[in-house]
N, C-alpha and C positions, 0 to 999 in steps of 0.2 A: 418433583425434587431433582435438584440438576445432581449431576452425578461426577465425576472425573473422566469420563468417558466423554462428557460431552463439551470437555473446554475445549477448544481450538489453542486459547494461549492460556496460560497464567503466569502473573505477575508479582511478586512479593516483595516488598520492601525494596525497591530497585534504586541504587544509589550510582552514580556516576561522575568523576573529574574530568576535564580537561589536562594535559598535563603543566598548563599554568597553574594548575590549583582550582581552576574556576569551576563550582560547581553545575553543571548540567541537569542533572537528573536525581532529585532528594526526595528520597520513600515513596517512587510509583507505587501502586498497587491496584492489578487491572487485570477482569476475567473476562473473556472474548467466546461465546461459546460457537460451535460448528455452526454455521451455515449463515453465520449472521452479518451482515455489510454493517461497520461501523465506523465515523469518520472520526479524526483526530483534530481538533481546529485547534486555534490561537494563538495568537504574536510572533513574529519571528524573535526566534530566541526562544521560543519557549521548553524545546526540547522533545519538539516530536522528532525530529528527523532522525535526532542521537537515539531516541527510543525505537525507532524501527527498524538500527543498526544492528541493537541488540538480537532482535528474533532468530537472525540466522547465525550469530557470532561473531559479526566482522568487530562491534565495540563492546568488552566484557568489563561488566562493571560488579557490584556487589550487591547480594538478594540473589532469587532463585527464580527464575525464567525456566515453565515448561512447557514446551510444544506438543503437542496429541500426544502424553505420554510419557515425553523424551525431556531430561531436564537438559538444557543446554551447557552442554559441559564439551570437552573436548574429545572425549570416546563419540558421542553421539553423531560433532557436525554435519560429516556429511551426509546421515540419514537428514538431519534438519533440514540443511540446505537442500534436498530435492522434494521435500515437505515444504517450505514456506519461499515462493517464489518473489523476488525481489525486485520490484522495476523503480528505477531512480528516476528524479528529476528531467535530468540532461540525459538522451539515449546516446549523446555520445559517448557516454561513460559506460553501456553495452554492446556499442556497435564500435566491433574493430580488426573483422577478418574481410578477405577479398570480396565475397559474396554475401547477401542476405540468408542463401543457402544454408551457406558454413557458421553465418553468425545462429540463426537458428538452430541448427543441428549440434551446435557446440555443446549446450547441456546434456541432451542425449546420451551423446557420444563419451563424454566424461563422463556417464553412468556406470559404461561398460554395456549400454546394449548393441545387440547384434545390428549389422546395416539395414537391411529391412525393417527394422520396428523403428530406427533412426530415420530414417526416410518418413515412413508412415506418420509419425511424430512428428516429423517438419514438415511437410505437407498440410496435415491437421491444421498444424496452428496456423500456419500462411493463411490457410481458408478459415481460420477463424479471424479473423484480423480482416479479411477483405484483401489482401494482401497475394496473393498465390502467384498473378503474374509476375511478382515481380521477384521471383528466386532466383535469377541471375544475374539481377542489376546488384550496381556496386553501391552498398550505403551511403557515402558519405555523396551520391548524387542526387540522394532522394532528399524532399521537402522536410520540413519537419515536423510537423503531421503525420508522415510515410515514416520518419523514422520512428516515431512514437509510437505507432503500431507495429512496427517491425520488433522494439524492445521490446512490447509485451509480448510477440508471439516468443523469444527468445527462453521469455519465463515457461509460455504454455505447455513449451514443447517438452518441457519436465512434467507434465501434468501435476503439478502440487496442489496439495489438498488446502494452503490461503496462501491470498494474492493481497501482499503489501505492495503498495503504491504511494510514492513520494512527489507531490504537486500534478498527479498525471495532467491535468488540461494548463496548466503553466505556458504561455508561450504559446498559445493555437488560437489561429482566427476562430470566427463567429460557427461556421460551420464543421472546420475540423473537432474544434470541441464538442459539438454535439452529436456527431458522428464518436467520438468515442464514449461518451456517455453514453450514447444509446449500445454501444459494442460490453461498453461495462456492468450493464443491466442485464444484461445477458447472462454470464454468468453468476452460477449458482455456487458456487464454493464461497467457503468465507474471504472476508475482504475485508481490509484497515486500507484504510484512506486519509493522509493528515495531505491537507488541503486549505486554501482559505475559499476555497469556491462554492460559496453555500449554496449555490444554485444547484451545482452535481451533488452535494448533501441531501439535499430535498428529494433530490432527482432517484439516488441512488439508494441511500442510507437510511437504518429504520433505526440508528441509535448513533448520537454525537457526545464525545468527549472533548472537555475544555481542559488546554492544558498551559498552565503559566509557573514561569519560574521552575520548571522541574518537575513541578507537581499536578498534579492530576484535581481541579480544582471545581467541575462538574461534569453529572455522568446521568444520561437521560433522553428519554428518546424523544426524536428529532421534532414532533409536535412540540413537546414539553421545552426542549433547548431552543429551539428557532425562533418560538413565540415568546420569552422571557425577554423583553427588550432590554430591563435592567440590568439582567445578568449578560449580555450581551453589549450591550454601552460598557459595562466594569471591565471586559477581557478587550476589547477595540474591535467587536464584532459585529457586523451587519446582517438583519436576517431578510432571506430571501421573499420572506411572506409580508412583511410588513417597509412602509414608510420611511427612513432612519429617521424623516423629520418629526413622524408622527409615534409619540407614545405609547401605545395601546396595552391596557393591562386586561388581558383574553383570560377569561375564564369561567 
């Protein structure tokens, strides 16, 4: 029997505008428990991205969003924010101090911990990332691949208990992507991943959400979601396992 203990997230009635009016996000409702890797797929536009803005509070909408515990409210953020680690799209949107040091060490250090554990902490994560030599180069010289891994150590170095990711392999040749797949595999904390790369799906993930128009429209694990070609052709989705030319009704 699952318990409250063991969500990572939940979800309730989660509603969301634009401030044109336009709806974004009409009645999520979605439980994530610890330790589990799950992807978000479907259309642009469909409202993952607004949905992963909510976890840490940057986009607050209406419905009750809770974190290990924590409803997301405004007493809580910043325990949240060093609870659910957030790596965007574009790392330019996290890399923007002199060093990859400082860019690293920046969550840390906004903790309030001591310099030594701050160190310690950015250290870690450079060596988690593959990345160590390069704590005195200046970001914006690095590849973008380099810098991809540089934003996730940025997250690490907070050690948060899940790791939201927005399109991580977006934009990476053939080998930087699978050089982060493989670094993503790695970890064991929980993971939301909205992606359209079913391939890191398959790779990574033991449960895929389809989400269109706002809504949260299938929810099932990755055997079950990947190999439904039908419901996969309905959302504009190709799966990794199968043909697109070729129908196959597996079962």
């Amino acid at each position: 029997m699952k318990t409250t203990m063991d969500k990572a997230i939940e979800i309730v009635n989660l509603e969301y505008s634009y401030p044109d009016k336009t709806k974004a996000l009409n009645g999520v409702n979605l439980e994530i428990m610890r330790g589990e890797s799950v992807a978000l797929v479907g259309a642009n536009g469909a409202g993952k991205s607004t949905l992963l803005l909510h976890l840490n509070g940057i986009n607050r909408g209406k419905g009750k969003i809770n974190i290990l515990g924590l409803d997301v409210e405004e007493k809580n953020l910043k325990k949240i924010r060093s609870l659910v680690g957030m790596v965007f799209q574009n790392p330019d949107d996290q890399l923007f101090l002199p060093t990859v040091f400082d860019d690293v060490s920046f969550g840390p250090m906004n903790m309030g911990l001591d310099k030594d554990e701050v160190r310690r902490r950015t250290r870690k994560a450079l060596e988690a990332v593959g990345m160590a030599d390069f704590a005195h180069k200046l970001p914006h010289h690095l590849s973008f691949g380099q810098k991809k891994r540089i934003s996730i150590a940025t997250v690490l170095s907070m050690e948060p208990e899940i790791l939201v990711l927005d399109e991580p392999t977006s934009n990476l040749d053939p080998r930087n992507r699978r050089n982060l797949v493989e670094l993503l595999k790695g970890f064991t904390t929980t993971k939301l991943i909205a992606t359209h790369d079913m391939g890191m799906v398959a790779d990574i993930c033991q449960r895929v959400i389809i989400m269109s128009a706002g809504q949260v429209v299938a929810d099932g694990s990755v055997e079950k979601i990947l190999t439904d070609q039908d419901l996969l052709d309905k959302y504009g989705l190709e799966s990794p396992f199968l043909d697109p030319r070729v129908h196959c009704h597996c079962g």
